[in-house]
C-alpha positions in Angstrom: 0.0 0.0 0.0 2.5 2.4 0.8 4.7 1.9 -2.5 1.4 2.8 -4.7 1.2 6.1 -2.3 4.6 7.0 -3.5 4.0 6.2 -7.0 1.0 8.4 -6.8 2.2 11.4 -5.4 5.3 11.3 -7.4 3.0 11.3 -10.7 1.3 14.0 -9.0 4.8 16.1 -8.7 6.0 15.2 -12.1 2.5 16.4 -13.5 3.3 19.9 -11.6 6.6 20.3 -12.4 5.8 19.8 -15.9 2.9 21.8 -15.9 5.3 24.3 -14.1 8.0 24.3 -16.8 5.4 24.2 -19.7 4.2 27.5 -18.1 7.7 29.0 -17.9 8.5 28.3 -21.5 5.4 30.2 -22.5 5.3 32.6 -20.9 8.8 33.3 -19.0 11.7 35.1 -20.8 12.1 35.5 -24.2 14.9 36.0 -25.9 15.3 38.9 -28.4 14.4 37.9 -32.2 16.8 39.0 -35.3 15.8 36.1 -37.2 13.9 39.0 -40.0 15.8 41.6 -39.6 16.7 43.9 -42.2 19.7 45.5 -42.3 20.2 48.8 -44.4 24.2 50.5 -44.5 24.2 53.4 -46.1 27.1 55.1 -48.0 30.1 56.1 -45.5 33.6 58.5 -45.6 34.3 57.2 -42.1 33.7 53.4 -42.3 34.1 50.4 -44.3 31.2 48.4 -44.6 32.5 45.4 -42.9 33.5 47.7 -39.6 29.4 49.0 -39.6 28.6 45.3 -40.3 31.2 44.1 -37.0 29.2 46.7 -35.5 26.0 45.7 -36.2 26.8 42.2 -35.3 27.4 43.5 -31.5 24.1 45.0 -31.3 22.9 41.3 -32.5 24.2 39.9 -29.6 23.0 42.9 -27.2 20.1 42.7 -28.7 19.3 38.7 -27.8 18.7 40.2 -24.4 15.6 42.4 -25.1 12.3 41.2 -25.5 11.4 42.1 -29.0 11.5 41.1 -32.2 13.9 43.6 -34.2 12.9 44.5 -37.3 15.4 47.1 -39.0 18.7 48.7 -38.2 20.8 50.7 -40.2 24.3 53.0 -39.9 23.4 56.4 -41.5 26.0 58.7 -41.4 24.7 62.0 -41.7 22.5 61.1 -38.5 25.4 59.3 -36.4 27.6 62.0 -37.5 25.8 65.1 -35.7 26.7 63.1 -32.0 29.8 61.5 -32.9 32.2 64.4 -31.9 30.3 65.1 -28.4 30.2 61.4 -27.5 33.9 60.9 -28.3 34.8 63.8 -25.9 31.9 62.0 -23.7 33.8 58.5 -23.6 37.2 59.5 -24.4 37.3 57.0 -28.0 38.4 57.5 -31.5 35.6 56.5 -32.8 32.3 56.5 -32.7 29.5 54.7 -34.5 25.6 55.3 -34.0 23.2 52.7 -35.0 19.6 53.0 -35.5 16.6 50.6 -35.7 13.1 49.7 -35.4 11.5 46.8 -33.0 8.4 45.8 -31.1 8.1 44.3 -27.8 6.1 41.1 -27.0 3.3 40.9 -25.0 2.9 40.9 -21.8 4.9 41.3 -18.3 8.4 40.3 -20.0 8.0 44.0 -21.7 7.1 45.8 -18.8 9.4 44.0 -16.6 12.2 45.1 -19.0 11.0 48.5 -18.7 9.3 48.7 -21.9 5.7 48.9 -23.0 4.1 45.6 -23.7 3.7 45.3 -27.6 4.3 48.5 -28.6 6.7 49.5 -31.7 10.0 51.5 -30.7 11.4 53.7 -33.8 14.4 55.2 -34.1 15.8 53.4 -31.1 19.6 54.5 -30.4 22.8 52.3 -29.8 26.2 53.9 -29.7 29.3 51.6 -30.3 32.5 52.9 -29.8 36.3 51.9 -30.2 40.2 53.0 -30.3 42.0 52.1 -33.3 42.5 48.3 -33.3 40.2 47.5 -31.0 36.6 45.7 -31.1 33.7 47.9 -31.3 31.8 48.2 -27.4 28.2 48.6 -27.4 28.4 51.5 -25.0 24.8 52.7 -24.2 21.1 52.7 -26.3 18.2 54.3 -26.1 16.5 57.5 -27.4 
């Protein structure tokens, strides 16, 4: 009798604990999406398209973090370039590279809890990479 309570209540726990982890998957933390993400470099005096690509690629990686699905990022230089003097001063670098893009949160808490608005579209959202010469680029800080 008492080996058939203990094979009940240990169904009973394995039935909660994958109930429980079906439940985390769902709905727990997300990771960032850049699975569809279309990437735009425009023309550039200051970098070669495989130093805004390098760049790019760390924001990837940041950007696995987030819970959002990215949809667009892109260097422009004409933008970047109206910061890129003050933020040098600002982080004491060479250079300085400003990346923009477009994404939209999922729904629900893992937004909010992030600090952003659940399922809502962000535009023109800011990441600033900086470097010294020979060095990797460092994703620095984002935002608007």
């Amino acid at each position: 009798m008492k080996e058939k309570k203990w094979i009940f209540w240990g169904l009973i726990l394995v039935f909660f604990l994958v109930l429980f982890f079906g439940i985390f998957i769902e709905f727990g933390p997300k990771k960032g999406d850049v699975s569809h993400v279309e990437i735009k470099v425009g023309e550039s005096s200051y970098f070669t398209s495989e130093e805004i690509h390098s760049a790019i690629q760390v924001v990837l990686e940041r950007f696995s973090l987030f819970p959002a699905t990215l949809e667009k990022i892109w260097y422009s230089e004409k933008d970047s370039l109206k910061e890129s003097e003050e933020r040098k001063r600002t982080y004491q670098v060479e250079d300085v590279m400003i990346l923009y893009s477009n994404f939209k949160t999922y729904k629900g808490e893992i937004a909010i809890q992030s600090g952003f608005n659940s399922s809502s579209e962000y535009q023109n959202w800011k990441w600033i990479l900086v470097r010294n010469s020979g060095e990797s680029w460092q994703l620095k800080d984002w935002g608007y």
